[in-house]
Legacy VTK file of the C-alpha trace (Angstrom):
# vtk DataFile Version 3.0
C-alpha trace
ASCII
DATASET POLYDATA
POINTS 91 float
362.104 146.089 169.239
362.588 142.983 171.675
360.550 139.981 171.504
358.585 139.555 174.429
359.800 136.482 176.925
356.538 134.284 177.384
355.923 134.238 180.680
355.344 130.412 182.645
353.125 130.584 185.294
354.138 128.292 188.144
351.575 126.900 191.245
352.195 128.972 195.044
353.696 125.950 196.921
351.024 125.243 199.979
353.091 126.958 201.927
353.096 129.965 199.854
349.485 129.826 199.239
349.036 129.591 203.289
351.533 132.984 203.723
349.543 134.681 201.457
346.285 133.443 203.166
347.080 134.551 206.212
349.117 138.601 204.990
345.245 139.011 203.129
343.798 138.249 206.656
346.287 140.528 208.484
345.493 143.065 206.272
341.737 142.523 206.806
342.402 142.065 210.481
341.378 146.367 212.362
338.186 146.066 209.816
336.839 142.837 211.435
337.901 144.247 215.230
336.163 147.392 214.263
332.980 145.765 213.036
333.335 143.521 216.429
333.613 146.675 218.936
330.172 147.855 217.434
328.147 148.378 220.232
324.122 149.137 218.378
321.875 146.491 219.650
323.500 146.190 222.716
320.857 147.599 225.210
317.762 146.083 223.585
320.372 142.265 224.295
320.117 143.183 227.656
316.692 144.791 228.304
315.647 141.178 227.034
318.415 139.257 229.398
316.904 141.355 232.428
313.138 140.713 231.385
313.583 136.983 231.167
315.667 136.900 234.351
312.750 138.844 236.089
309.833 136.363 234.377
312.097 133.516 235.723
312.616 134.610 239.171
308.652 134.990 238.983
307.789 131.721 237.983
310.193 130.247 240.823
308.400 132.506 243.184
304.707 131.728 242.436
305.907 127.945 241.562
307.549 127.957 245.788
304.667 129.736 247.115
302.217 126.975 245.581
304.201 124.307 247.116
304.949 125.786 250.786
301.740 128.099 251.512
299.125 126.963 249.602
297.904 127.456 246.158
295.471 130.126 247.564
298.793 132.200 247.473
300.461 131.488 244.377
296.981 132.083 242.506
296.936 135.447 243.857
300.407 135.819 242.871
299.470 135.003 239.461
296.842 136.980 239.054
298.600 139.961 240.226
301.476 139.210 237.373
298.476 138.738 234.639
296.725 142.430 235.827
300.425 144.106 235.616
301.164 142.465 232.411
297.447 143.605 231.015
297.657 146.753 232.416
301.177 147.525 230.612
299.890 147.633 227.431
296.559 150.002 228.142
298.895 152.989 229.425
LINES 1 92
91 0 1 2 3 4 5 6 7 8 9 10 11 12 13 14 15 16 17 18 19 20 21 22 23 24 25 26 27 28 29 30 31 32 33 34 35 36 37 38 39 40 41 42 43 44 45 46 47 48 49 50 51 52 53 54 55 56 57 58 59 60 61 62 63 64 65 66 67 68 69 70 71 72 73 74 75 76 77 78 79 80 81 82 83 84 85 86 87 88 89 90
């Protein structure tokens, strides 16, 4: 039988170290895509980006009406919103 050779362990130059780095993120690389092309969650992102442009486009309508025709107007307006908004929930 042979003696066994010990073995020295040497430091990965920092350039080494950054190769290897960046072949474990290559490998990891159609994983992370995959994860990225997942598409659950999407419509409820933009039911939420629709209902806050709608509330905003609202609030600039009541907000001009109040200014150019009145407040008469723009309290109907409002109250017409509130009703809607109540009434969504009873149905």
């Amino acid at each position: 039988m042979t003696p066994a050779v010990p073995t020295v362990r040497r430091r990965a130059t920092p350039a080494v170290a950054i190769a290897a780095h960046a072949h474990g993120l290559a490998l990891r690389l159609p994983d992370r895509l995959r994860r990225l092309r997942d598409e659950g969650g999407q419509g409820t992102v933009e039911y939420v980006a629709l209902a806050m442009l709608v509330a905003a486009l609202m609030a600039g309508v009541v907000t001009a009406a109040g200014k150019t025709m009145g407040s008469d107007i723009a309290t109907a307006i409002a109250k017409k919103i509130k009703g809607a908004i109540d009434g969504a929930g009873k149905q």
